[in-house]
Rosetta silent file (secondary structure, phi, psi, omega in degrees, C-alpha in Angstrom):
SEQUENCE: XXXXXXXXXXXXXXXXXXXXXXXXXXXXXXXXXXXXXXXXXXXXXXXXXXXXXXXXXXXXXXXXXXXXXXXXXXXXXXXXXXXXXXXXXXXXXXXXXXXXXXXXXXXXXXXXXXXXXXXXXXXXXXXXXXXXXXXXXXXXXXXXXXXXXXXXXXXXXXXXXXXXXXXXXX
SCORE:     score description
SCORE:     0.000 S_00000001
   1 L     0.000  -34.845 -178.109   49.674  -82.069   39.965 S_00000001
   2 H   -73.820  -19.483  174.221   50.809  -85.649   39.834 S_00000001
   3 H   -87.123  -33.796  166.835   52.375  -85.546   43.310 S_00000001
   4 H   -34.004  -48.150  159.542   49.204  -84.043   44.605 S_00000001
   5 H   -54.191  -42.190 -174.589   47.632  -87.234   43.169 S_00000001
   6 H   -69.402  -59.690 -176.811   50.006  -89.459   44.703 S_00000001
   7 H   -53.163  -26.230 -139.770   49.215  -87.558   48.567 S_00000001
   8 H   -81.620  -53.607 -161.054   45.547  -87.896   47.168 S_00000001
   9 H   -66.063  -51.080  167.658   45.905  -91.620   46.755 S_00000001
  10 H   -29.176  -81.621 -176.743   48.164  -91.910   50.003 S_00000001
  11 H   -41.033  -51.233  164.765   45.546  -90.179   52.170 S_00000001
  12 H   -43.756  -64.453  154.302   43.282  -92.235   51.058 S_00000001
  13 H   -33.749  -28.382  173.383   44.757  -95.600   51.635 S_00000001
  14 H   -99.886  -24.969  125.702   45.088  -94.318   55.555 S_00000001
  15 H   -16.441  -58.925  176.976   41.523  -93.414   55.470 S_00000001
  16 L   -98.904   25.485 -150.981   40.845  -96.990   54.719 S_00000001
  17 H   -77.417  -29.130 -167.451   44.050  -98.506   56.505 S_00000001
  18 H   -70.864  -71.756  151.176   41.619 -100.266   58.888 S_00000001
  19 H   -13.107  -57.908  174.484   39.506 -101.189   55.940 S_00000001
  20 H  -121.297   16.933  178.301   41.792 -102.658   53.978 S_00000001
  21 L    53.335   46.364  167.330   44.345 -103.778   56.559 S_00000001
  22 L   -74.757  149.855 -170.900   47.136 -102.171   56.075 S_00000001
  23 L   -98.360 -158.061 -168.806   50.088 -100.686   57.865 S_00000001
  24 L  -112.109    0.819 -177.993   51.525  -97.189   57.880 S_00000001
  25 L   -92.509  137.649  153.265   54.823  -97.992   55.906 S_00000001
  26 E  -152.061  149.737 -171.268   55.541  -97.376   52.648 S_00000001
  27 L  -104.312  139.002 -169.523   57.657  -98.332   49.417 S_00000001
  28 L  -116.258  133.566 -173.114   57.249  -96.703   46.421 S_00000001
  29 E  -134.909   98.641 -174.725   58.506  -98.747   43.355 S_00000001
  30 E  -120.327  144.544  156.687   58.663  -96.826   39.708 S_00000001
  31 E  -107.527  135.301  178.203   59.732  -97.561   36.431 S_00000001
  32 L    77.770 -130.999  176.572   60.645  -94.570   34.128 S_00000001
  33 H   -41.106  -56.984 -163.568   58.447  -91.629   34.362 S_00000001
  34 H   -69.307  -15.961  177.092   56.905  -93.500   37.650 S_00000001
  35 H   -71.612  -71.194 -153.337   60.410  -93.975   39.033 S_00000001
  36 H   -42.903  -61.912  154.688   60.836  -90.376   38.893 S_00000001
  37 H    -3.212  -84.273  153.026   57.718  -89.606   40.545 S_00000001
  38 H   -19.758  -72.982  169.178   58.383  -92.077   43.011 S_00000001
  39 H   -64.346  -51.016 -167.398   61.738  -90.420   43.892 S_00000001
  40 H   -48.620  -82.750  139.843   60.394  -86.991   43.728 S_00000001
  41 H    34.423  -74.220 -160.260   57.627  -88.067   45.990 S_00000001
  42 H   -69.960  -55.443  157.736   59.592  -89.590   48.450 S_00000001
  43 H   -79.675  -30.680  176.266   62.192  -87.116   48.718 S_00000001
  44 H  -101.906   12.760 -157.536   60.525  -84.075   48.794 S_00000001
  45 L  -161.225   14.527  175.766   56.493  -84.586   49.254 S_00000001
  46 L  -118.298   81.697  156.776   56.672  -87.431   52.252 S_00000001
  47 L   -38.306  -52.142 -156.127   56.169  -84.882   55.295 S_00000001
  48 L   -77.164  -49.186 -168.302   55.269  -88.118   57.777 S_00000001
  49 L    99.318   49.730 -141.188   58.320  -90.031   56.763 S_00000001
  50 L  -108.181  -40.333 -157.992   55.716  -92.829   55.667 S_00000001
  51 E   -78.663  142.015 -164.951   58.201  -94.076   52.618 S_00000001
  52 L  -125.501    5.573 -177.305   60.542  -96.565   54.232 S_00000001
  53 L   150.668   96.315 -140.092   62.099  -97.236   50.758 S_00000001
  54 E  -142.211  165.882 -153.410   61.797  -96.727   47.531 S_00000001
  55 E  -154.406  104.601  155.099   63.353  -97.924   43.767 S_00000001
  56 E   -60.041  122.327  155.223   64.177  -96.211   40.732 S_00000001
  57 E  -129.384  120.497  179.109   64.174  -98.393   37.561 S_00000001
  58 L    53.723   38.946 -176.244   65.499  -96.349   35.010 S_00000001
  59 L  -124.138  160.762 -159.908   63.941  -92.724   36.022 S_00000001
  60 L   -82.609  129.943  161.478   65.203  -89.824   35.445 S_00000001
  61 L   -92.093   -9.015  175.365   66.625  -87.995   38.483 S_00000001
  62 L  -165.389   74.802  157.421   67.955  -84.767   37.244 S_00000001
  63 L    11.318  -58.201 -168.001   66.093  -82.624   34.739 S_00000001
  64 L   -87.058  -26.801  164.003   68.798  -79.980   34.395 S_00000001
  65 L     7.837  123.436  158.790   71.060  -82.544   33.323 S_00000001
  66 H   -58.864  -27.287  166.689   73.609  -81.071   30.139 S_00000001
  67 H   -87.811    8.654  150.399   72.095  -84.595   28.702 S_00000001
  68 H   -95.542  -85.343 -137.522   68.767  -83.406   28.851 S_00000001
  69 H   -78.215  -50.115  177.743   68.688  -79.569   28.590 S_00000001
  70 L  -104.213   12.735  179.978   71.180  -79.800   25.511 S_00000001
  71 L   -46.103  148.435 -171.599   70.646  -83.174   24.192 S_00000001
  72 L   -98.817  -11.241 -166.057   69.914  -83.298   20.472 S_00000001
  73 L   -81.360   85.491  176.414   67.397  -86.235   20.452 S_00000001
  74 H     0.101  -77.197  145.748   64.295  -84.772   19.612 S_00000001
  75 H   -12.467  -95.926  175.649   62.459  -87.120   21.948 S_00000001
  76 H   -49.961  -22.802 -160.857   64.157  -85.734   25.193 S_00000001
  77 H   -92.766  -50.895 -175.548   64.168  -82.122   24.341 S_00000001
  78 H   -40.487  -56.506  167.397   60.229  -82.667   23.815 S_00000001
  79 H   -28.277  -65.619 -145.138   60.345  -84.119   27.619 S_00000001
  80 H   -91.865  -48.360  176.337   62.296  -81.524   29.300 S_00000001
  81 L   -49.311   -1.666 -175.471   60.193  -78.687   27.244 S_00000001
  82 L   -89.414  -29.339 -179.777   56.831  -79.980   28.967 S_00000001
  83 L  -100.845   39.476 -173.214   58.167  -78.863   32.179 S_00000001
  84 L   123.273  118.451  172.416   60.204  -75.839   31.052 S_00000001
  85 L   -77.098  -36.611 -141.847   63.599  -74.270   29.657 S_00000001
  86 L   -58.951   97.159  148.160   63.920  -72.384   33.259 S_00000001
  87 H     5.385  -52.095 -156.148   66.928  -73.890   35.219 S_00000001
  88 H   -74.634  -54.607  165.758   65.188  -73.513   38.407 S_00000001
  89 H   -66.380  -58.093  154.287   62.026  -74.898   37.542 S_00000001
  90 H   -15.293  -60.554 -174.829   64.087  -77.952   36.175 S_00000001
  91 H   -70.855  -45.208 -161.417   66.107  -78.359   39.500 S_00000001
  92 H   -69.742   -2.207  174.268   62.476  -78.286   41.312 S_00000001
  93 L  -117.223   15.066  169.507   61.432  -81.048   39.613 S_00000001
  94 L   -86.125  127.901  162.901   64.570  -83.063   39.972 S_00000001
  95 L   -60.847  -29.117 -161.309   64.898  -85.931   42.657 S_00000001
  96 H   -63.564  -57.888 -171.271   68.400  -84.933   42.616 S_00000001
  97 H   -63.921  -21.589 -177.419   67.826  -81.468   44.099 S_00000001
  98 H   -79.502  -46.558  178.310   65.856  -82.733   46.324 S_00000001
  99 L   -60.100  167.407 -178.218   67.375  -85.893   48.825 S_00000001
 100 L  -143.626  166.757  168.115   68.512  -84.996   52.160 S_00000001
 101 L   -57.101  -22.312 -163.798   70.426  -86.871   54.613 S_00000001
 102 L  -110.202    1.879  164.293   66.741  -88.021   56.009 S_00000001
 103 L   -65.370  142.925 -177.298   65.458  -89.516   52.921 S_00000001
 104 L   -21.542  161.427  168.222   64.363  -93.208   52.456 S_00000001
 105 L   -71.373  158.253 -172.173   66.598  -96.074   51.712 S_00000001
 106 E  -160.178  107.626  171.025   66.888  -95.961   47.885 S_00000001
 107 E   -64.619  140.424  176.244   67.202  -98.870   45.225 S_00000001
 108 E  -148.329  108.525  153.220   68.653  -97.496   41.484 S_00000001
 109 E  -131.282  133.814 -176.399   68.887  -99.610   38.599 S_00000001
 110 E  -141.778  160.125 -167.843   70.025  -98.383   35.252 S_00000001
 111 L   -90.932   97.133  171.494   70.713  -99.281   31.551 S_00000001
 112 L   -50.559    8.124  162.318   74.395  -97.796   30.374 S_00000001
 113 L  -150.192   24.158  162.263   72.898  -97.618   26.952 S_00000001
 114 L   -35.174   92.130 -174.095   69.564  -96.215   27.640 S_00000001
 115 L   -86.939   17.086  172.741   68.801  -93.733   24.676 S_00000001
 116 L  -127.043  -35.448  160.388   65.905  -92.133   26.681 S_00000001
 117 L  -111.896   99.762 -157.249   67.738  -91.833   30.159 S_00000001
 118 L   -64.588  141.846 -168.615   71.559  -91.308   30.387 S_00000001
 119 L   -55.514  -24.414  173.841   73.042  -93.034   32.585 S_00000001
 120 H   -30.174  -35.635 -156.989   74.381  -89.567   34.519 S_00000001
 121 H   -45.478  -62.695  164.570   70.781  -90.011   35.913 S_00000001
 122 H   -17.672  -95.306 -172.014   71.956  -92.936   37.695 S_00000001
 123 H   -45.981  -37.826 -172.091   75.616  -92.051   39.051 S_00000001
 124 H   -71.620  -21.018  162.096   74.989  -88.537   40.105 S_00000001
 125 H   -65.917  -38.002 -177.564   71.980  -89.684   42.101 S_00000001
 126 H   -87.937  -12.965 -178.128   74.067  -92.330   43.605 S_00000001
 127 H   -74.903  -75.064  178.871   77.157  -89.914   44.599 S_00000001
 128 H   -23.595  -71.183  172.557   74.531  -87.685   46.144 S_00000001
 129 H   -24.825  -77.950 -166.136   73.231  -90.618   48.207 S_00000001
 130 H   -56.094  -35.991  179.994   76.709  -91.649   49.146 S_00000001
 131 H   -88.137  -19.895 -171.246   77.953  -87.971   49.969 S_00000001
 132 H   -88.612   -5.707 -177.929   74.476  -87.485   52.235 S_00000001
 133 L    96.518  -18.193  178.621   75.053  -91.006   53.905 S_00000001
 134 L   -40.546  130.383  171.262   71.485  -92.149   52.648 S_00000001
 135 L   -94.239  111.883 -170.270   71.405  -95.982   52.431 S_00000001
 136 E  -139.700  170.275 -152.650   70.954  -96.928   49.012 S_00000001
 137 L  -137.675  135.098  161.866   71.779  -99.628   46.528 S_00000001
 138 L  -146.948  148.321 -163.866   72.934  -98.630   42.579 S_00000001
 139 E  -140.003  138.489  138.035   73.280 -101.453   39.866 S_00000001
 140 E   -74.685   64.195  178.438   74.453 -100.354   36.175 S_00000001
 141 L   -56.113   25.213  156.706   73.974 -102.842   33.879 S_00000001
 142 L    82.317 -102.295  164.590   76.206 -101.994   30.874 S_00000001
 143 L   -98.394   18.924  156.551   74.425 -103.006   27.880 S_00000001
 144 L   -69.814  164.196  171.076   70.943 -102.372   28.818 S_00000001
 145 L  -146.427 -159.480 -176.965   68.594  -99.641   27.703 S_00000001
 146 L   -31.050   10.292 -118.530   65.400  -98.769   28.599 S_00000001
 147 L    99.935  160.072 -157.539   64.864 -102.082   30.054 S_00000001
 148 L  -147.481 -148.686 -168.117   66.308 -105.412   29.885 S_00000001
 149 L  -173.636 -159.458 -178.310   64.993 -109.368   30.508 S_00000001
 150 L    28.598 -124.925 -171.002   66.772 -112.929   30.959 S_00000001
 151 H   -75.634  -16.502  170.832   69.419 -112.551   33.857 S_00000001
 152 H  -109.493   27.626  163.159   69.620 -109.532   34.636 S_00000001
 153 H   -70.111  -56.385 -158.002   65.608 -108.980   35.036 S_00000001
 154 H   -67.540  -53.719  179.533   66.145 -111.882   37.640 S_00000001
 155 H   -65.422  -31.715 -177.506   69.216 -109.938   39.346 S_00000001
 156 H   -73.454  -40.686  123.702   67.276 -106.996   39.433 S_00000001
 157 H    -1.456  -42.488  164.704   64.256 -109.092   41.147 S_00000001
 158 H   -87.719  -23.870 -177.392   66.480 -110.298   43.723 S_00000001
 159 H  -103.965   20.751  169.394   67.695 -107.193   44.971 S_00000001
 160 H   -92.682  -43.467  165.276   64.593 -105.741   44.838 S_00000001
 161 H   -13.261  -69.256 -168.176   63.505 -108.601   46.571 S_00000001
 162 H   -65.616  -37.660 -163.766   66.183 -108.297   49.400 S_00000001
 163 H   -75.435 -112.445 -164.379   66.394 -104.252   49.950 S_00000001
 164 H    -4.945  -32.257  171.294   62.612 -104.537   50.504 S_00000001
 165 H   -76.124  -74.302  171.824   62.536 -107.666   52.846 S_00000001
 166 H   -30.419  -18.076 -168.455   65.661 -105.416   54.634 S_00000001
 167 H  -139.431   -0.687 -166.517   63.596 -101.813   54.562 S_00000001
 168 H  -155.053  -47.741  165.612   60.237 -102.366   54.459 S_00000001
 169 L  -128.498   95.443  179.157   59.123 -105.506   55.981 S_00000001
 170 L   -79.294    0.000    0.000   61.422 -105.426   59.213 S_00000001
């Protein structure tokens, strides 16, 4: 239902593109939950090819994950049970399962000591890029979690900065 919302809002916005004077490109920029979205969205749910680039911060890319589905941390098991124990159903709600060779350029930044997303989320998303050829950007930050501040807020701000000036307003 929430990517239905997202075309809902989309359609709309092209409905009014005149209106509010807007183009036909677009970047989708999530943090967390809204990252994922965002990537699902993008890879799987952009028929037009509309998204011209889009940026994970910290969202979870792959459901089925062994750091999800058997993770002990209350918290996450609670997550992954709203959409399901089913494998299948897991993968269909995964960004992961999802990219193609034709998907969007794609920004990833993640915390290496994130106790709500593991960093797999990250790498395995970025191998996947890298074996489909997809032009994407991945940043680790180490001793981050769930979010971070001081300099490396600011590094992540500049490359968001840049891949966006570079993918979305060419």
């Amino acid at each position: 239902m929430q990517t239905n919302d997202i075309a809902t809002v989309i359609n709309d916005l092209k409905t009014k593109q005149d209106e509010y004077q807007i183009g036909n490109d677009l970047g989708f920029f999530g943090v967390s939950a809204g990252a994922h979205l965002s990537l699902l969205w993008s890879y799987a749910f952009d028929l037009e090819s509309n998204v011209k680039m889009v940026c994970s911060f910290v969202g979870p890319t792959n459901l089925a994950d062994d750091a999800y589905v058997n993770s002990e941390n209350e918290v996450l098991q609670n997550l992954i049970l709203k959409f399901g124990q089913d494998i299948e159903t897991l993968n269909n709600a995964s960004p992961l399962s999802k990219v193609t060779a034709s998907s969007p350029p794609t920004l990833l930044f993640y915390g290496g000591m994130d106790p709500l997303v593991p960093t797999s989320q990250g790498v395995d998303l970025d191998a996947r890029l890298t074996e489909l050829n997809v032009v994407h950007e991945f940043t680790l930050y180490p001793n981050e979690g769930h979010g971070w501040g001081g300099d490396n807020l600011f590094d992540t701000s500049e490359k968001l900065k840049t891949f966006t000036k570079t993918h979305l307003l060419k």
